[in-house]
N, C-alpha and C positions, 0 to 999 in steps of 0.2 A: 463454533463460538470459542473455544479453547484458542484456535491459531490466530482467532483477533485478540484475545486476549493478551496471547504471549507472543506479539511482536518484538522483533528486537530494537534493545537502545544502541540506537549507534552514534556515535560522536564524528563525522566525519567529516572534514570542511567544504569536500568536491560535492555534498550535496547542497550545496548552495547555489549550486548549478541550477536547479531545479526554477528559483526566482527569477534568475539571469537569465535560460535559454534551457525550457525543457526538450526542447527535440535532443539537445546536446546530452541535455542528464538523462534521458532515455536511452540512448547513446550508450550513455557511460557505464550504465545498468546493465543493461545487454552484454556487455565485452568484459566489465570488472567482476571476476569470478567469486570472491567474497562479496563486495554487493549485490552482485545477482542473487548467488545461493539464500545470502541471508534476509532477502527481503524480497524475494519473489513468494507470491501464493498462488501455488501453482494447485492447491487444492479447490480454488475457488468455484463454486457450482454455477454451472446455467450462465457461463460467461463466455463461452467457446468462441477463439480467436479474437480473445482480449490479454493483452499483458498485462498487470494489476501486481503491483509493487506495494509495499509499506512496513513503516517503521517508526521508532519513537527517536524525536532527535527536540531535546533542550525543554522538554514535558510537553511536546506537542505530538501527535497520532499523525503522521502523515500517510495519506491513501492516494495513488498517482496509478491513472487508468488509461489505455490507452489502444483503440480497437486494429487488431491486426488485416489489415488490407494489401492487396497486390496493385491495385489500382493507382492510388493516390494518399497523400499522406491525410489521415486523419486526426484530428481532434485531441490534443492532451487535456485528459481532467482531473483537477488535484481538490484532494477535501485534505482541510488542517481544523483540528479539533484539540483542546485541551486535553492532555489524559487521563486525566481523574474524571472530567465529565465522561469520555468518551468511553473510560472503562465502567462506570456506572450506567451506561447505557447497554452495555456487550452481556454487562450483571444481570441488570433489567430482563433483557431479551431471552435469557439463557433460562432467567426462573422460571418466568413465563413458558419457554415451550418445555421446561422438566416441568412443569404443575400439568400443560395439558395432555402427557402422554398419556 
């Protein structure tokens, strides 16, 4: 809960890649060593051989998912969510599993 809460703000205009041509902004994630570092979740559970990217850019929560195969190119998925809602949601979920330990 913590690492969704404290994503990073990043201002950066190459993610606008992301609207135009996500294969490309995957791409770009991959190879650009500060945007990778700082927005990859590489802690992410129970997702094995998936990339899962996100960050806060202009008050929006962006989460961009994308399953690693050798086969064939697979599937980009992006959720964009307010981040006052979305951190009230991570709030939500967090009380919730501290009340039921």
């Amino acid at each position: 809960m913590t690492q969704l809460k404290n994503r990073p703000n990043i201002d950066d205009k190459r993610l606008d890649l992301l609207d135009v041509d996500p294969a490309k902004f995957m791409e770009l994630l991959a190879v650009d060593e500060f945007l990778h570092d700082s927005t990859i979740m590489s802690s992410v559970e129970s997702l094995d051989r998936w990339t899962v990217y996100s960050y806060v850019r202009a008050g929006r929560f962006i989460i961009v998912a994308q399953e690693v195969t050798k086969e064939n190119v697979s599937p980009i998925f992006v959720a964009d969510a307010d981040e006052v809602e979305f951190n009230s949601i991570v709030d939500a979920a967090r009380r919730y599993w501290l009340e039921s330990q």
